[in-house]
C-alpha positions as CSV (number, residue, x, y, z in Angstrom):
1,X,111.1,86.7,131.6
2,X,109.1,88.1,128.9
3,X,105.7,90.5,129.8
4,X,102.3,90.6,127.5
5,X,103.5,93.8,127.0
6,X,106.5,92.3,125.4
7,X,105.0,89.0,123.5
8,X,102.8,91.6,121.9
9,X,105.5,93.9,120.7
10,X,107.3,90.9,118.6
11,X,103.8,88.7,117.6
12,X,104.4,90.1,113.9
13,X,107.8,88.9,113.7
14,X,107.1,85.8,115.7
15,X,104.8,85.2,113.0
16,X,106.9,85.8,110.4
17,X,109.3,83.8,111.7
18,X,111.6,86.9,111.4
19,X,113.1,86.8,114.6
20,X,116.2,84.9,116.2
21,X,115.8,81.6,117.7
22,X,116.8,82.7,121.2
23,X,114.4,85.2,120.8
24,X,111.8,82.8,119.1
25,X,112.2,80.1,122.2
26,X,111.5,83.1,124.7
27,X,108.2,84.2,122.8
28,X,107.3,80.2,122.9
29,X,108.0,79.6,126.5
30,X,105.8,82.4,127.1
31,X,103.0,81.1,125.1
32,X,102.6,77.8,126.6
33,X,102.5,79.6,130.4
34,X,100.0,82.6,129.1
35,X,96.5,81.4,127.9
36,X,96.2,85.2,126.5
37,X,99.2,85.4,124.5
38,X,98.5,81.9,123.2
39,X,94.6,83.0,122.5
40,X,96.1,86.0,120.5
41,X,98.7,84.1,118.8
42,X,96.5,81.6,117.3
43,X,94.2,84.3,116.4
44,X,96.3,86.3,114.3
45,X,97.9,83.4,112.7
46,X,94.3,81.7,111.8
47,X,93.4,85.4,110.4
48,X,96.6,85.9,108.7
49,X,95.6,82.4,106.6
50,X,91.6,83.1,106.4
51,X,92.9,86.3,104.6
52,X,95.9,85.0,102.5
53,X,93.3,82.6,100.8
54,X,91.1,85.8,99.8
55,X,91.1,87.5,96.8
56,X,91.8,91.7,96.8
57,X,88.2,93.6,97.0
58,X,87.9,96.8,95.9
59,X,85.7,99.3,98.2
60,X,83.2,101.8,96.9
61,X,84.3,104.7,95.7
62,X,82.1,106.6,98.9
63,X,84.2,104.5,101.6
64,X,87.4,105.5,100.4
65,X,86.2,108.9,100.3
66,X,85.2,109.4,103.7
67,X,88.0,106.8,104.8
68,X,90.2,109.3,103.4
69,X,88.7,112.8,104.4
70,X,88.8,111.1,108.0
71,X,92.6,110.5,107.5
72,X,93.7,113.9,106.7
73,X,91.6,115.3,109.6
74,X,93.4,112.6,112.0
75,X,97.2,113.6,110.4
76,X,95.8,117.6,110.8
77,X,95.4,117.2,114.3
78,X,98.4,115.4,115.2
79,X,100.4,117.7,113.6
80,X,98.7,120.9,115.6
């Protein structure tokens, strides 16, 4: 029997359909007994479409800057 823990770990393949249909049956059984999983999975997949109809923005200059700067300070200290 499948955990969250474990429905979670395959939602992007499950959504991608990238995953074997043994597999894909367990991750559906699951869904229809967990209101959470199912919450999430609908979620993501109405996100994934909301997003795929957008067109690319670019962001200002500033954001990428501190975006950036705040990137290479996270990396430094996991590499200390």
């Amino acid at each position: 029997m499948l955990t969250c823990k474990d429905f979670l770990s395959e939602l992007s393949d499950y959504l991608d359909a990238n995953i074997d249909a043994e597999l894909r049956a367990k991750l559906e059984r699951h869904i229809t007994e967990c209101p959470n999983c199912w919450v999430i999975a609908d979620t993501t997949r109405k996100t994934i479409q909301i997003y795929k109809g957008m067109e690319p923005c670019a962001i200002p200059a500033d954001v990428e800057s501190r975006l950036m700067k705040a990137l290479e300070k996270k990396m430094a200290a996991k590499g200390r």
